[in-house]
N, C-alpha and C positions, 0 to 999 in steps of 0.2 A: 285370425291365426294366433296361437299361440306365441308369444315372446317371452326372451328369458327376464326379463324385467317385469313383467306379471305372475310370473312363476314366483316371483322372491316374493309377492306378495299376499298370495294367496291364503286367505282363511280357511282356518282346517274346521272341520266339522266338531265344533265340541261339543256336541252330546256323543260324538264316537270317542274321542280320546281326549276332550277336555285340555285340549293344549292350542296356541293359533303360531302357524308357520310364520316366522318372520325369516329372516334374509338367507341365514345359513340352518336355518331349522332343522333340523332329522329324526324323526320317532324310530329312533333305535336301540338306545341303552334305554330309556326313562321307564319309571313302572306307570303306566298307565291306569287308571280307573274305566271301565266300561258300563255304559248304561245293559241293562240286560236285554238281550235279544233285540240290541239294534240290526235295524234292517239298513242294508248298505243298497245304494242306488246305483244304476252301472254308470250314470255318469260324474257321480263322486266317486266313485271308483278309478275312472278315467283323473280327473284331478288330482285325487292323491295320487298316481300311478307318477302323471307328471311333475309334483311336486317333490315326491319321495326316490326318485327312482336313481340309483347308483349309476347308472346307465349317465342317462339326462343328466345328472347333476357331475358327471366328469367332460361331458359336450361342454356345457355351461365354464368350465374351469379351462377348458382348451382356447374358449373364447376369450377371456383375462388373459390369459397366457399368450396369446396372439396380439393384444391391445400392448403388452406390454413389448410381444415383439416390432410392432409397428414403431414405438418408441424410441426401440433400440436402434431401429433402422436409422433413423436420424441423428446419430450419435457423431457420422461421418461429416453432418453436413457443419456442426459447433464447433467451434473451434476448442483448444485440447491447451486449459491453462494448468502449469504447474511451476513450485515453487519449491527453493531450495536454500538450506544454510549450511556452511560446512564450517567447521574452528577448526585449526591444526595446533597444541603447545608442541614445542620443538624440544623437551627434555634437555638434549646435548645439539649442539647446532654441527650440523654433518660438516666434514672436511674436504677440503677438493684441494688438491696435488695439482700445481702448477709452473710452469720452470722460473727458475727462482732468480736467472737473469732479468724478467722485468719488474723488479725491485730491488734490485742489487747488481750492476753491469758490470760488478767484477768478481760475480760468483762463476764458477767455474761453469761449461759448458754440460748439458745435460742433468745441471741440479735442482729437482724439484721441492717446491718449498711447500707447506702445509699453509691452508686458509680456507677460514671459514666462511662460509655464505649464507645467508639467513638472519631468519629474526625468530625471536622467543613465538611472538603470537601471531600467526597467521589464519584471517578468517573470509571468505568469501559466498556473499549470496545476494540471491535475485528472484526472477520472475522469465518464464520461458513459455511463449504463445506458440503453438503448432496450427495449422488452417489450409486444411487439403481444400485446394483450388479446383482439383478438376480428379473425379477419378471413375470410371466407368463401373466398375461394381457397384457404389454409391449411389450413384442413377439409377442403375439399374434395379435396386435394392428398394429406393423411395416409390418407385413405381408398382413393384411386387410386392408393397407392405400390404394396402388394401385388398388385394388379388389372395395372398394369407391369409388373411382374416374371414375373406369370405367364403374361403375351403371350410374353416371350421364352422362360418353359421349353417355352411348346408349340410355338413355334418352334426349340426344340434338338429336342424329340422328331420334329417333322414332320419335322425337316434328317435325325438317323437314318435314320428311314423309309425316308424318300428314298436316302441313299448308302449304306445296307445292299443294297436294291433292286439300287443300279445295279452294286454290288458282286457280287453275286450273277449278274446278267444279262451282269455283264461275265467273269464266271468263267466261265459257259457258253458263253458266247462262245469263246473261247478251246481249249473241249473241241470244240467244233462247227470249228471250223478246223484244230485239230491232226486230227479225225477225216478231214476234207475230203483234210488232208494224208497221212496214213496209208492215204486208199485209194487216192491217185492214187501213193503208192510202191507199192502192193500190185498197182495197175494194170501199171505198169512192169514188175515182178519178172516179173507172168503174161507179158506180153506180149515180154519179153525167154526166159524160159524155152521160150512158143513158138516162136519165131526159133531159139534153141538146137534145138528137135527137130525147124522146120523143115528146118533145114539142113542138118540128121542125113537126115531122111528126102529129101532132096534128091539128096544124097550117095550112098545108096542106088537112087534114082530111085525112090521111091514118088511124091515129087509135083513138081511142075515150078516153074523158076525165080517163076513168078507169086505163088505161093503167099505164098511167104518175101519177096517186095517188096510185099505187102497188111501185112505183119506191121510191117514198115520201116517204112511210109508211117506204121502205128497209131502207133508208137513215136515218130516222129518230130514227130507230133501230142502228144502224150502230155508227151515232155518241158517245153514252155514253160505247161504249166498247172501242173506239178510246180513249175517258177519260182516263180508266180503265188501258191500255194499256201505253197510256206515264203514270201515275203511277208505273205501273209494272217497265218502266223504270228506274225511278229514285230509286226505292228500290234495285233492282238488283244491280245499279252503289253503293250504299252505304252498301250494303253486301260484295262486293268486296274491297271497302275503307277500311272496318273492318278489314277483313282478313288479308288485306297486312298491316295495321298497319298505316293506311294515316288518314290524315287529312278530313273529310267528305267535307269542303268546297273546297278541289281540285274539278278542272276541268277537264276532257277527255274525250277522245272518247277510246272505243275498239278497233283493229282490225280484222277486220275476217267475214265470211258470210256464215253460215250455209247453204244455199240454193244453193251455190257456190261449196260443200265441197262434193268431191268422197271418201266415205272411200274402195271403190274397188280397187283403185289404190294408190301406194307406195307416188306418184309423185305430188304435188299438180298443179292443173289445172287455177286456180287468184294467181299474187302475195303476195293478202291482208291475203290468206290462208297458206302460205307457213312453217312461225312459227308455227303453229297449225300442221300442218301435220309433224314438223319435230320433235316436241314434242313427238306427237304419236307415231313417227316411234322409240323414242329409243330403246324403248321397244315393237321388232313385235309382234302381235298377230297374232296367222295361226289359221285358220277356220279348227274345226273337228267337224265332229256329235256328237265323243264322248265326252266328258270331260276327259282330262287326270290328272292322277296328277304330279302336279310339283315340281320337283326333288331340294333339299335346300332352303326349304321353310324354315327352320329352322334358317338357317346361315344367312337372309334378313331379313325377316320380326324385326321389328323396337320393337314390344310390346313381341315377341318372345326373342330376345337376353337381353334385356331388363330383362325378368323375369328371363333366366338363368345367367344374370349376380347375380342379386340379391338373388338367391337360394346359390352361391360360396359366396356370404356375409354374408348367415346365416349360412354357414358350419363354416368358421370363428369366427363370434359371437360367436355360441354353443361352439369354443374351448375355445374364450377368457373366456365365462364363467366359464367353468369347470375348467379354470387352476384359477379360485379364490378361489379350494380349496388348491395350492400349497404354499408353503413358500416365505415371501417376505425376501431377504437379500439386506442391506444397508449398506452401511459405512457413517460416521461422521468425520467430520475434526473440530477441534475449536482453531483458535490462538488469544487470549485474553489478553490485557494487563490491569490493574487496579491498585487505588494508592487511597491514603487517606492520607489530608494533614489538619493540624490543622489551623487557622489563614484563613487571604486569599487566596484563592484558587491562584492555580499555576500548569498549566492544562500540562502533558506530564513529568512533572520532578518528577526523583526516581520513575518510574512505572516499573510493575513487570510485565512479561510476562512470559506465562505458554501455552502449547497445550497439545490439547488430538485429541485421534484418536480410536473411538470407533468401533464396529462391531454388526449392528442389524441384528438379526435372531426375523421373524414374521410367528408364525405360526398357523394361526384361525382354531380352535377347534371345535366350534359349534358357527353358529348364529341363533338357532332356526331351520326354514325349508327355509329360504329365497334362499340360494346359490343352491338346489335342485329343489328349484319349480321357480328360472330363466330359467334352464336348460333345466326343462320339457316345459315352453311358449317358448322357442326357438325353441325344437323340434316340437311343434304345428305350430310354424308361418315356420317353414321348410313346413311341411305337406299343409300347407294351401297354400305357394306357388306351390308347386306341383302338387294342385287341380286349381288353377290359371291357373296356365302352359298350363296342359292337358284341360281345358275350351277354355285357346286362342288360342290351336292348333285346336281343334275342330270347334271353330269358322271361326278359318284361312283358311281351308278348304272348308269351306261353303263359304267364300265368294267369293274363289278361283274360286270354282264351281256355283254360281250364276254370279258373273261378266262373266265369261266363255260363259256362257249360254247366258247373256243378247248380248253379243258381237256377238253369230253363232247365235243370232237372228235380233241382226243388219245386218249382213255379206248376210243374206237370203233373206230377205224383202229388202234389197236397191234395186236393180235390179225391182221388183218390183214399186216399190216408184219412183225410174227414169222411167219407161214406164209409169207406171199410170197420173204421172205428165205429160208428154209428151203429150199424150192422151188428156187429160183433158186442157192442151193449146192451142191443135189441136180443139178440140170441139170445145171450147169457138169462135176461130177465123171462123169456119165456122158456127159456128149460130149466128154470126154478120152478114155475108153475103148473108145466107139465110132471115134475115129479113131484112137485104138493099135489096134484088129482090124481096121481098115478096113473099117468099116461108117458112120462118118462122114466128115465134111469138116472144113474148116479154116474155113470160115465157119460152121458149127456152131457149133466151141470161139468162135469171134469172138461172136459172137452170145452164146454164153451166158454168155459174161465180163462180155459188156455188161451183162446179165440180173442179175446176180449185185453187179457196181458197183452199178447203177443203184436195187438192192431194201437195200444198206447203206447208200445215203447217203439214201436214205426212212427207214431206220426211227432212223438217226441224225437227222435233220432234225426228222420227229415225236416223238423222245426233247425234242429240245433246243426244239421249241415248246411241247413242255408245261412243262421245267421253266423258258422264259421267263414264259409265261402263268402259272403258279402262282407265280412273283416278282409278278408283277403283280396278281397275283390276292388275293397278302397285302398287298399294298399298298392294292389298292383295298378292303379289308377290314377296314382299320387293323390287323390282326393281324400284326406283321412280325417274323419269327426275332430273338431276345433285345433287340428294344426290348416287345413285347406277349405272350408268350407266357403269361407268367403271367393273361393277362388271358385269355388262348384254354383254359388248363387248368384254368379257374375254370368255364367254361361248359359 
């Protein structure tokens, strides 16, 4: 399985960008050097996707950010020292009015005399210990640290899942339009080569001007989808960029060939297919009519553990809330020294020191309805996860069952798709020959070129839904290439 501490480690392919990821790596601003026409492999592909990805690497930062909340949580259990010093100069020493019979008992009744109190220098300081004994938030808090954290790692693995997936979907992608593009030049070349022997046999007078402005017209047409096509290219190659978290103005090539690619057999049949099919194979899929269901769909799936983590965090919450109707107890510590001196000050001599050592007992009586109707929005967002839950299993399912589906209809039609295509190459080469002996026509060859196009972009089209459907297949499976595998070779 993928961890986010092998991800910080991962070396990057330098002969693609001559650079190697270390901890907080990003090939984003830097100018890169590209070897020419490197061929990228879908399972470096997959790697950088996971190394580079915006995605993954904010999962990644959610989990520090949790480590440090687990931290914080314990902040209740430390005790809370603080220290203090205060100086007062006294400018003019204040005056206090006092009746002036108790210094004088034959000053007249109700005469207040002026005196002062104080001293020039007054200064006072210490040390003060706080130490919550018991407080049920606190508890409650320490127990929910690791319950937190573990929201977010299934939230890093779901986030994998996910841009492996699209990583992978988006690589085929890619094969699937270069393919698109490869037959409409291969279109071209035929339909240019026939113009060439039309106008041979023209020349000759075998076949009349008609012929060879049919072929025109093909061409003619021909060209602006060939356009259309390197476009498709190049968006494809920068949908992929995205994904994996690259630079758009990198360079590469794909590896791989749809056209090349047996999904009837375990074993790939070109070198250039070999990652792609080993990809595939982590995770077999076996052809049945039926749909079955598959068995720990619970314990995988990425947005499934995910919500039941986060359901054990609101069982949590709802207690920390409810214990804010309990008592808070605390103890106080205060060792304090202070001194008051007349004249110029003389800071530390003849000071008094004094401690106390208190005990708070905190116990909320009423705050209105607030601590009650938290409790009730907590047991709603419980509920609402639960309707969550039961949604993404419901969903899980369906997609369990349509990828399934799309796969025993790949599984069906290849067989097919290999004889058609066959077929249709067979044609093609003998209504070549029939119009070299002149026993056919030129709408023959026309015809069976189209036959021939039309049966390699089928069996390229059902190459590339099955290995979409089988992305999606391990997805909706929880079984996804090097985040679950070991979980798939266990079973």
């Amino acid at each position: 399985m993928v961890n986010r501490h092998s991800i910080r480690k991962l070396v990057f392919f330098t002969l693609l960008i001559g650079l190697i990821i270390g901890e907080k790596a990003i090939a984003q601003t830097q100018e890169i050097e590209l070897i020419e026409d490197y061929e990228l492999t879908l399972e470096e592909a997959i790697q950088l996707a996971v190394a580079n990805s915006p995605q993954i690497k904010r999962a990644l930062l959610s989990i520090d950010d949790a480590d440090q909340l687990v931290k914080y949580a314990y902040g209740d259990v430390f005790p809370e020292i603080s220290s203090s010093v205060n100086y007062t100069r006294n400018m003019e020493i204040p005056v206090t009015y006092i009746p002036a019979q108790l210094f004088d008992p034959t000053a007249p009744a109700g005469t207040l005399a002026p005196v002062q109190f104080g001293t020039d220098n007054n200064w006072q300081g210490g040390f003060t210990v706080n130490q919550t004994l018991f407080k049920g938030e606190t508890n409650v808090a320490l127990s929910t640290a690791a319950i937190f954290k573990t929201v977010h790692e299934e939230n890093y693995r779901a986030t994998s899942q996910q841009v492996i997936t699209q990583t992978r979907i988006a690589y085929y992608q890619v094969l699937a339009v270069k393919e698109q593009l490869r037959l409409q030049e291969s279109q071209i070349n035929r339909l240019e080569q026939n113009l060439s022997e039309n106008q041979a046999r023209q020349r000759a007078g075998l076949v009349d001007s008609y012929d060879v402005l049919r072929i025109e017209v093909q061409l003619s047409n021909q060209r602006p989808q060939l356009i259309e096509a390197e476009y498709a290219v190049d968006e494809a190659y920068r949908n992929l960029k995205v994904v994996m978290g690259l630079p758009l103005q990198l360079s590469f090539e794909v590896q791989g060939s749809l056209n090349e690619f047996d999904i009837l057999t375990s074993e790939s049949s070109t070198p250039e297919n070999e990652q792609i099919k080993r990809v595939d194979q982590l995770n077999p899929f076996t052809f049945e009519k039926r749909v079955s269901e598959v068995p720990d769909i619970d314990l995988r799936r990425g947005d499934l553990r995910l919500l039941d983590a986060s359901l054990n965090l609101t069982e949590k919450e709802a207690m920390a809330t409810k214990s804010s109707f309990l008592p808070t107890l605390s103890a106080t510590y205060n060792l304090q020294w202070n001194s008051a001196e007349p004249g110029s000050p003389n800071f530390f001599q003849d000071a008094n020191r004094f401690q106390t050592l208190g005990i708070n007992l905190s116990l909320p009586l009423f705050q209105g309805f607030k601590r009650v109707v938290d409790v009730e929005r907590v047991i709603i967002k419980r509920k609402d996860l639960e309707e969550q839950r039961r949604a993404t299993s419901l969903m899980a399912q369906n997609e369990v069952a349509s990828s399934s589906e799309d796969l025993n209809m790949a599984f069906e039609t290849a067989s097919s798709r290999k004889i058609a295509l066959k077929q249709a190459q067979e044609g093609y080469e003998r209504s070549l020959k029939r119009l070299e002996n002149g026993l056919g026509s030129q709408i023959e060859v026309t015809e069976a070129e189209v036959q021939v196009r039309q049966a390699e972009v089928n069996y390229a089209l059902m190459v590339f839904n099955y290995l979409t459907a089988k992305a999606q297949y391990d997805l909706a499976t929880g079984i996804v290439p090097f985040v679950d595998t070991d979980f798939a070779e266990s079973n």
